[in-house]
C-alpha positions, 0 to 999 in steps of 0.5 A: 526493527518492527516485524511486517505488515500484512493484510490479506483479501477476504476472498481469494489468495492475494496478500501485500506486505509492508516491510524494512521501514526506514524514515530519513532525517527529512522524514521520508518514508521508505518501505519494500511492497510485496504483492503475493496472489496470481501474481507476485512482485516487489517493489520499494515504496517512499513517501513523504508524510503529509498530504501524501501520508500512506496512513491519513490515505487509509484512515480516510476510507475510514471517515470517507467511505468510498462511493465508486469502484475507483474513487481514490488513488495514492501515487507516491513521486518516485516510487514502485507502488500505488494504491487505489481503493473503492467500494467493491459492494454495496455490503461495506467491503473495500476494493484496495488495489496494489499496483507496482512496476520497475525497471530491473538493473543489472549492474546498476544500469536499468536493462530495459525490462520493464516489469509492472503487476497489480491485484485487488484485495477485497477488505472490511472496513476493520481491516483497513482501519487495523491496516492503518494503525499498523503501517502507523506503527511501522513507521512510528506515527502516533497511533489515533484510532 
């Protein structure tokens, strides 16, 4: 199993972590989200790779640098966790944005508290560059950068 992934903001406290990756036979990827900072959750993320891959998101950033503060957004069917990214200033930084919300079960039967939480990590384009390569090698695509 490989170990976590992390990535921390530049300024501030705010941490999101990417772990317990497992693809199905069909391809699917599944992992558990953590967001750490002012606010903390967790929440299970599954996507299927293709045009909604997690990695070609963020390796995108890369080549297409962002113009606006919300330029893109990946929303994964079914899933507990988005993510946004944007410019965040004109010094190249990028504004990635973990958005997460579940229902909490009790007993295998949603309870009717809804919990939703989201922060904004501000990274160097490096970062989310370094970002991609790992999540790629948690999930164990062929590393191309």
């Amino acid at each position: 199993m490989e170990p976590p992934v992390t990535i921390k903001s530049e300024a501030g406290s705010a941490a999101i972590e990417f772990s317990n990756a497992v693809q199905d036979s069909d391809g699917r990827c599944h992992c558990d989200v953590s967001l750490t900072g002012r606010y903390s959750g967790v929440a299970r993320l599954s996507f299927h790779p293709g045009e909604s891959c997690l990695v070609t998101f963020l390796r995108n950033v890369i080549y297409d640098p962002p113009i606006y503060r919300t330029d893109r957004h990946f929303d994964a069917r079914e899933s507990g966790v988005g993510l946004g990214i944007g410019k965040h200033d004109d010094d190249g930084n990028i504004g990635l944005t973990a958005y997460m919300s579940s229902w909490e079960e009790v007993g295998g039967v949603p309870s009717g508290v809804y919990w939703s939480v989201r922060a904004t990590l501000v990274l160097r384009p490096e970062q989310v560059r370094q970002l991609a390569d790992d999540l790629s090698n948690l999930f164990g695509y062929e590393r191309t950068s």
